[in-house]
C-alpha positions in Angstrom: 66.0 128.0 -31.1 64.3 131.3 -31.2 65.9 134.3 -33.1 66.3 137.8 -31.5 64.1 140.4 -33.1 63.6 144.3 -32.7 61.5 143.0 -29.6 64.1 141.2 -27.7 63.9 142.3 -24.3 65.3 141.0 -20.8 68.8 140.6 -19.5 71.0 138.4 -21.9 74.7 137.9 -20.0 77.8 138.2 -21.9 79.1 135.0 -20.8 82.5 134.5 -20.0 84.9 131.3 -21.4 85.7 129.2 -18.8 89.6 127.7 -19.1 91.2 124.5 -17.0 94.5 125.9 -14.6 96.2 124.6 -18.0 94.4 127.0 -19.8 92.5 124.4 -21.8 89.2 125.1 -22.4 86.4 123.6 -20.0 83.8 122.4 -21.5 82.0 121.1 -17.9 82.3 125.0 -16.3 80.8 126.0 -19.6 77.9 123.5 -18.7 77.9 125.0 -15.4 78.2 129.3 -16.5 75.6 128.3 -18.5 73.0 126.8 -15.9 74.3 129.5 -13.6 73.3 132.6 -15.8 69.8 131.0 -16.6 69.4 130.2 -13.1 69.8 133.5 -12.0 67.3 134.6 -14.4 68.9 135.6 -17.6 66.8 135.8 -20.5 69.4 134.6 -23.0 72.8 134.6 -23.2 75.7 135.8 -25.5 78.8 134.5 -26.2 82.6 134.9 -27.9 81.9 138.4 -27.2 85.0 140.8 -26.5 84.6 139.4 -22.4 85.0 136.0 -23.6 88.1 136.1 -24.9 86.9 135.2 -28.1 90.7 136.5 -29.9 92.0 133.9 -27.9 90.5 131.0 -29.3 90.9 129.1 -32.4 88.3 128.7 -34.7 87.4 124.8 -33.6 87.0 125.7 -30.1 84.7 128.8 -31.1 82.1 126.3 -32.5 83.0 123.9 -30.0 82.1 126.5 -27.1 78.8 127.3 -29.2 77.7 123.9 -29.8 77.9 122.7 -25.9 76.4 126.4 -25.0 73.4 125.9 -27.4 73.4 122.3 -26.1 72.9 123.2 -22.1 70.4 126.4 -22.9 67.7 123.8 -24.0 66.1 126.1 -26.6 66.8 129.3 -25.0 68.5 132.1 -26.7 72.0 132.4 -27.2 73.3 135.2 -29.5 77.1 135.0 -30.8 80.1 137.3 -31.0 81.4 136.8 -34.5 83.4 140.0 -35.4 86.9 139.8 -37.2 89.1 141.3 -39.2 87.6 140.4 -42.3 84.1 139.2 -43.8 85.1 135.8 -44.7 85.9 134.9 -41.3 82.7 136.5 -40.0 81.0 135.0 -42.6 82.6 131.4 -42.0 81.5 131.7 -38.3 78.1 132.9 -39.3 77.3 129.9 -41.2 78.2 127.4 -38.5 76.6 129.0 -35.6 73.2 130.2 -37.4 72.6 126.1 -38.1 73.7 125.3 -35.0 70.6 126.7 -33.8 72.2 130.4 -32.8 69.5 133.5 -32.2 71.4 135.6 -33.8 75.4 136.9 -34.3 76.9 140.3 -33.2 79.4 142.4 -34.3 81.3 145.4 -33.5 83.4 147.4 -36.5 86.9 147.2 -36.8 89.1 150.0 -35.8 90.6 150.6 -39.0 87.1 152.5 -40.2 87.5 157.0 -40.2 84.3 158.4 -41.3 80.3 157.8 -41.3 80.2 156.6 -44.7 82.8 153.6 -44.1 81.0 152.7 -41.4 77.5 152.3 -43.1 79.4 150.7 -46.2 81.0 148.7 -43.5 78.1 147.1 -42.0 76.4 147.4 -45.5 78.8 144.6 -46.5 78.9 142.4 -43.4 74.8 141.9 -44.1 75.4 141.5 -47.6 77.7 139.0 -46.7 76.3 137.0 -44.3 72.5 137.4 -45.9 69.4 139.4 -44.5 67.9 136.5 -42.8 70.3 136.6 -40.3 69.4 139.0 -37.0 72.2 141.1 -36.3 73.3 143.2 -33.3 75.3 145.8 -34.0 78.4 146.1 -31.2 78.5 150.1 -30.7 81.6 149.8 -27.8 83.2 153.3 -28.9 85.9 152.9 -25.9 87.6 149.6 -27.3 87.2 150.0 -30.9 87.5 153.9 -31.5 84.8 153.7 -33.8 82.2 156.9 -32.9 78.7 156.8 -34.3 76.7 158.9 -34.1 72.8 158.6 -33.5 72.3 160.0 -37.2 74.4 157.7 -38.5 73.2 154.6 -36.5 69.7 156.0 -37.8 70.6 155.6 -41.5 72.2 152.1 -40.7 68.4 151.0 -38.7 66.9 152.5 -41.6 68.9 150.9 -44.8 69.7 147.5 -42.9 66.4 145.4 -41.5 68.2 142.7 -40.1 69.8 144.7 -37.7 67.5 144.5 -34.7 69.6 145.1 -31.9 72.0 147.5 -30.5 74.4 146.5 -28.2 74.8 149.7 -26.7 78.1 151.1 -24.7 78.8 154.1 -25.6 80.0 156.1 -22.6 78.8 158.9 -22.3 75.4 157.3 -24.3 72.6 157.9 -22.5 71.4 160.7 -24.7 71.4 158.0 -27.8 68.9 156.1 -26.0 66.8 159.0 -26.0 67.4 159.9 -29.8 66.6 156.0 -30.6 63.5 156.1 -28.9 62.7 160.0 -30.2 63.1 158.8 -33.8 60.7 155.8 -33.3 58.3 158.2 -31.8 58.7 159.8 -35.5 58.0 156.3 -37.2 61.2 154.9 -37.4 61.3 151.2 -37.1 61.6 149.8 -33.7 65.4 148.6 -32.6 65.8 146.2 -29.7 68.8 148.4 -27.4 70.7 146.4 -24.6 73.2 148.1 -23.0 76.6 146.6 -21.4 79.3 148.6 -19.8 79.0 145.9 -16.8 75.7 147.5 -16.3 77.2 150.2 -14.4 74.4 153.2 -16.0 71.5 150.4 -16.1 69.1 152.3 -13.9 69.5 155.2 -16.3 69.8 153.1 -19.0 66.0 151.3 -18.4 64.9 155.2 -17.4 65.4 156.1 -20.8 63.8 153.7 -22.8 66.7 150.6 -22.7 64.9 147.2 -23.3 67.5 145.5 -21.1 71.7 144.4 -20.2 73.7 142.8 -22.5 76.7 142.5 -20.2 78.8 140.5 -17.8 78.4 141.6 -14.1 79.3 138.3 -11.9 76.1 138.9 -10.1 73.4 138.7 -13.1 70.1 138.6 -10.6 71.1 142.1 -9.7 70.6 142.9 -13.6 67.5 140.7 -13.7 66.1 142.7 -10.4 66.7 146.0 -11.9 65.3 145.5 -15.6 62.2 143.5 -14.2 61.3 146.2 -11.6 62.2 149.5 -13.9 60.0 147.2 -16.6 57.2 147.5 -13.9 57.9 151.0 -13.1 59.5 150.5 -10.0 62.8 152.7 -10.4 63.1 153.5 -6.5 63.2 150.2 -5.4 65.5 148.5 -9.0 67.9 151.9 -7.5 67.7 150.2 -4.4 69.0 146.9 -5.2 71.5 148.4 -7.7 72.9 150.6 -4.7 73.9 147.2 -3.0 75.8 145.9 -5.9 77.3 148.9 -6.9 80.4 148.7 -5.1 81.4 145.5 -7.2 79.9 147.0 -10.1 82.4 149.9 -9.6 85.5 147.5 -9.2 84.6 145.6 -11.5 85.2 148.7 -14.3 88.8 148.9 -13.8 90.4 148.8 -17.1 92.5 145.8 -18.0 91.4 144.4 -15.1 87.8 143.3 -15.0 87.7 140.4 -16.5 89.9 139.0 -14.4 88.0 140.3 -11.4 84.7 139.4 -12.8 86.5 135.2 -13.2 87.4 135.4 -9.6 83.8 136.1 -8.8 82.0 133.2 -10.7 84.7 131.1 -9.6 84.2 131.9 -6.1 80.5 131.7 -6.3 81.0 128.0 -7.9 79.7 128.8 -11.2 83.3 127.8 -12.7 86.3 126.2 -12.0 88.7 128.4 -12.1 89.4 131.8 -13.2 92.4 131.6 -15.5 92.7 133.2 -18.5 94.6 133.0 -21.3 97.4 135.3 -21.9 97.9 138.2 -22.4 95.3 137.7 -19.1 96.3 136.8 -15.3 94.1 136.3 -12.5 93.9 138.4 -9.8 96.7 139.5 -7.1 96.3 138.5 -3.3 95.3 141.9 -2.3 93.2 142.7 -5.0 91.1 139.1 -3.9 91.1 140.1 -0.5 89.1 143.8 -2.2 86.9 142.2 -3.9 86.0 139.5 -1.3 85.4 142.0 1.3 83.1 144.2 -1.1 80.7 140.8 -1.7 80.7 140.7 2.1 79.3 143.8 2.4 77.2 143.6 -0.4 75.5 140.6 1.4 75.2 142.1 4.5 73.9 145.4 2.2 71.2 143.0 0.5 69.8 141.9 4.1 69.2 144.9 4.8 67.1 146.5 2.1 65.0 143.4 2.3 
């Protein structure tokens, strides 16, 4: 299995965890979310992230998940979420996944964390803890965890830490940080790989200022694999174009407390799982809100024809 480095580029999907209408887990839809992502062109994939519900599972079905997801991507990269509230737990998970064959773990800091310098000493301890060898993307998700940083301080963590080679970037607003990562590299700072989530909803922007890619969980991952390849190329007018189509399900998608379970109804409807429960605190969709969203892939269809 290859590992992420500071040159990992692409779209890698923040893969969702599929449960049974008995809120088991389901181990064949994870064998079919799986094919589905790399069959729409994902580059890798990462999983137990926050979107995956990764609170709600117990430790055995974490690894269990990771074993059959490293199993069905046949060598391809699959990065995992393994924050928690303390390093043991981070650094149990670690172990397991890393000889299971993962690319590489992510983590995002814990809300309990006030100023710059516990936040370096923070991640400090986390690669201290789960060793240097293992690549590391750092989870910068300011509007869930309430942790800030800036891009001075996320420039003394590139510079002090090696192993971390990837920002998961979703800071909102962020796009300037993009441009002060790549400014500082300019300089001679080390290179760091940035994919950007937030359900893709800046990516044009994102790829415009110097992003290397998605890390994120929009139902409809060829639009993200359409827009990075063609703003990659230098086509922004026509990766605009295609995100235009989808960005009315991009939109609904952002509803707090509610995109997941939007984002569930969507894969489940395009057959890439079985159903779209969640586990609580989670429900699936109301009526009206299905007949929303199914409308708005309609059009988005119809919108696609169009544009050719």
């Amino acid at each position: 299995m290859p590992l992420i480095t500071t040159e990992s580029k692409g779209v890698f999907v923040i893969a969702v965890t599929p449960f049974t209408d008995t809120l088991a887990v389901d181990m064949a839809s994870v064998d079919s979310v799986t094919d589905f992502y790399f069959d729409k062109g994902a580059d890798g994939l990462t999983i137990l992230g926050m979107m995956g519900e990764a609170p709600k599972l117990t430790q055995g079905e974490a690894l269990d998940i990771t074993r059959r997801t490293l199993a069905r991507a046949e060598g391809r990269p699959v990065v995992v979420g393994v924050s928690a509230p303390g390093l043991a737990a981070i650094d149990e998970l670690t172990r397991a996944v890393m000889d299971m064959g993962a690319a590489g773990v992510m983590v995002a800091p814990p809300g309990t964390l006030k100023t710059d310098d516990q936040i370096f000493a923070y991640y400090q301890s986390v690669v201290d803890t789960i060793g240097a060898d293992v690549p590391l993307v750092l989870q910068d998700f300011p509007l869930v965890t309430g942790i800030h940083i800036s891009s001075s301080l996320l420039g003394r963590i590139v510079e002090a830490m090696p192993s971390i080679v990837m920002l998961k970037h979703e800071d909102w607003p962020g796009l300037a940080k993009i441009s002060d990562i790549r400014a500082a590299e300019a300089k001679g700072r080390r290179r760091l790989s940035v994919l950007c989530g937030n359900g893709g909803v800046f990516l044009p922007e994102e790829m415009e200022r110097g992003a290397d890619g998605a890390m994120t969980g929009f139902a409809f991952p060829e639009m993200m694999v359409d827009v990075v390849r063609l703003a990659g190329a230098g086509d922004m007018e026509r990766a605009q174009d295609i995100f235009d189509a989808y960005l009315p399900l991009v939109r609904y998608e952002q509803q707090p407390g509610l995109g997941l379970a939007v984002r569930k109804h969507t894969l489940h409807k395009r057959g890439a799982i079985a159903s779209p429960q969640q586990r609580r605190p989670g429900a699936p969709l109301a009526p009206r809100a299905v007949a929303e969203v199914d409308r708005l892939i309609a059009r988005q269809e119809r919108k696609l024809k169009d544009i050719g």
